[in-house]
C-alpha positions in Angstrom: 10.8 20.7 4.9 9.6 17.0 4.9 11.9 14.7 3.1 10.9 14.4 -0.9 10.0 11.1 -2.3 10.7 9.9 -5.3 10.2 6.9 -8.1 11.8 6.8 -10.9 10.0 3.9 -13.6 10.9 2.9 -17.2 8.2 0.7 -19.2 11.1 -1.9 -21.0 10.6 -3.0 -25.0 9.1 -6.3 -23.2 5.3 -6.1 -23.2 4.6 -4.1 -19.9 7.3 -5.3 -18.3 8.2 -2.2 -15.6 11.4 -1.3 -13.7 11.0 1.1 -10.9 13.8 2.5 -8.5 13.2 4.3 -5.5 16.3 5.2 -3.2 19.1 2.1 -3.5 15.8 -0.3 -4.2 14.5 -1.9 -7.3 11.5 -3.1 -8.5 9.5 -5.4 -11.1 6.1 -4.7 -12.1 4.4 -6.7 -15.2 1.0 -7.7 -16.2 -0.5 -11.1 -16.2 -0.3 -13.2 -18.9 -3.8 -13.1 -19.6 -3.3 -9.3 -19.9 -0.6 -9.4 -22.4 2.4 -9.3 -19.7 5.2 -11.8 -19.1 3.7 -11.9 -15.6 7.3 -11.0 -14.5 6.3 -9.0 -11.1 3.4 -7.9 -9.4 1.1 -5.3 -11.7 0.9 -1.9 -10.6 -2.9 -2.5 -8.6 -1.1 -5.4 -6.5 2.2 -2.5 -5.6 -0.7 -0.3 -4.2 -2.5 -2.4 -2.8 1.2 -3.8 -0.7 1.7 -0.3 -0.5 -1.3 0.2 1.6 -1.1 -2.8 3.5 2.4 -2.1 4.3 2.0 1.3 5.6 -0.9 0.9 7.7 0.6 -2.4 9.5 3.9 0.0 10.1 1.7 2.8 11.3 -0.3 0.8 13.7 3.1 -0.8 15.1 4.5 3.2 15.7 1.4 3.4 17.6 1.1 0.5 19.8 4.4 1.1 20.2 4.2 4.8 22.0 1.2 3.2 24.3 3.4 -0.4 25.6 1.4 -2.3 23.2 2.7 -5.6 21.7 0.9 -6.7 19.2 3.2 -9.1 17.7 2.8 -9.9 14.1 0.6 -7.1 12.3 -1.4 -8.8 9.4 -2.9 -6.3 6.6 -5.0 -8.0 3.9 -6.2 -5.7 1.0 -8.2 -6.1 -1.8 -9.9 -4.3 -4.5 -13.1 -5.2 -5.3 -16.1 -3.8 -7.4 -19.7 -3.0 -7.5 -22.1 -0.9 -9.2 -21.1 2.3 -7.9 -17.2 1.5 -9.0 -14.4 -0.1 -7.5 -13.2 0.1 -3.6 -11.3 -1.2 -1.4 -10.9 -3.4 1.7 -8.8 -3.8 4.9 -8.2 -6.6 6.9 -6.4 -6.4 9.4 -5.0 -8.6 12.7 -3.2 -9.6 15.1 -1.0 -12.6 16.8 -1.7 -11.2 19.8 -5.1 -10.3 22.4 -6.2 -7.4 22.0 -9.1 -5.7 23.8 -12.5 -3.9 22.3 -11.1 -0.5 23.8 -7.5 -1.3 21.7 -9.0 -2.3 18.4 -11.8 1.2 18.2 -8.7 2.8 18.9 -6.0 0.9 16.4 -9.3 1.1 13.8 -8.9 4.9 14.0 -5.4 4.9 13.6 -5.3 3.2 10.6 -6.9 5.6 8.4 -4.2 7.9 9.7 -1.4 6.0 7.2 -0.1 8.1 4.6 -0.4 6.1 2.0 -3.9 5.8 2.2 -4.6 9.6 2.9 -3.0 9.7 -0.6 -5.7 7.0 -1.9 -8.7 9.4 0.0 -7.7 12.1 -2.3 -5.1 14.4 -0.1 -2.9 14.2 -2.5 -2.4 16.5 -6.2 -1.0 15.2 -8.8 0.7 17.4 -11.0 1.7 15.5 -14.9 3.7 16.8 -16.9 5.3 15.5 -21.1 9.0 16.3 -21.0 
């Protein structure tokens, strides 16, 4: 059985001011001022969007990695955007070092394969429940 996951976040009597703990780690999350927060941590969009970034730069490195790649510093830019048929999402991403045409169709690939963003595609259920 893989190893369960698990967040654990309390909305303070400050505004929207968040505290998350996952594991031994803790986190901050807040609105902007201009949305009634203290803008005391990043909101809960900017996490995901981190969240994203940070899993698909670590999953490209486990690949490069099993083919002798070195691709030195792994750069992930994402941002949310929106049109008229809703909001979406981009990745950037790059690399301090050459790479060739065959390496990035194949590191392209491979990114969709991060976990985090199969959860974003809809691979994920989410079951709510009032205690």
């Amino acid at each position: 059985m893989e190893e369960h996951k698990k967040a654990e976040v309390v909305l303070t009597n400050r505004n929207y001011l968040a505290e998350a703990k996952t594991r031994n780690h803790f986190l901050t999350m807040d609105q902007s001022v201009a949305s009634r927060g203290d803008d005391s941590g990043a909101t809960p969009v900017e996490f995901l969007l981190t969240a994203i970034g940070g899993c698909v730069s670590m999953t490209l490195r486990t690949y490069a990695e099993r083919r002798g790649w070195d691709l030195g510093e792994i750069t992930v830019n994402v941002t949310q955007l929106k049109d008229e048929k809703g909001s979406y999402l981009t990745e950037k991403i790059s690399f301090e070092k050459e790479i060739t045409e065959e390496q990035r169709k194949k590191l392209l690939v491979f990114a969709g394969k991060c976990p985090v963003a199969k959860m974003i595609k809809g691979e994920t259920r989410i079951f709510s429940s009032i205690l």
